[in-house]
N, C-alpha and C positions, 0 to 999 in steps of 0.2 A: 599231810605234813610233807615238805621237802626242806632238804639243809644245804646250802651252798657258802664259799669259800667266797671270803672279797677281804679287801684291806682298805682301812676307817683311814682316810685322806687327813682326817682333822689331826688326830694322835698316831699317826702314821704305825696300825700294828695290825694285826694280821685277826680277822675273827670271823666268825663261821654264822649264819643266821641262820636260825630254826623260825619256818613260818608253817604256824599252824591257821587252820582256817576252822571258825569257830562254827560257821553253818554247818561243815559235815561230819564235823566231831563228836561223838556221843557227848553225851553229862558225863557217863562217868570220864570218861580220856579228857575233857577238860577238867576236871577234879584230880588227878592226875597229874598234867600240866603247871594246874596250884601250889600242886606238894612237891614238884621236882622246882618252882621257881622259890618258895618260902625254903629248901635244901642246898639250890646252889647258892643263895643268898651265905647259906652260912660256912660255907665250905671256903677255904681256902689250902690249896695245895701245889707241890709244884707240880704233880702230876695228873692232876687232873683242871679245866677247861675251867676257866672265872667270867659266870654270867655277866654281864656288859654293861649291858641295859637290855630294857623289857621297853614295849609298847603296843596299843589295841588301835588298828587303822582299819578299817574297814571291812568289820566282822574277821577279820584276822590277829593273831596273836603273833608280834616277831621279835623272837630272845635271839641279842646277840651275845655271843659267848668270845672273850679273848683266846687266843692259842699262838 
């Protein structure tokens, strides 16, 4: 897993990208991945990070998160 800092050119805002890579990741830590994407979905706060969007490209997982 690594998370890196960019800013979305389209909406011009600042978001962080979590990419998880699905080959070396156990079952369970993708199970895991599941339950924190179906929680940030429902979360909104101003203190904490508002998932972006989600997408699966080439056996990887990449959740951007707003901040």
């Amino acid at each position: 897993m690594s998370i890196a800092a960019t800013h979305d050119l389209t909406d011009d805002k600042k978001v962080a990208v979590k990419i998880i890579n699905t080959k070396t990741t156990s079952p369970n830590d993708l199970e895991k991945v599941k339950r924190e994407v179906q929680i940030m979905k429902q979360l909104s706060h101003p203190h904490i990070v508002k998932l972006y969007f989600l997408f699966l490209f080439l056996l990887s997982f990449f959740l951007f998160y707003v901040w």
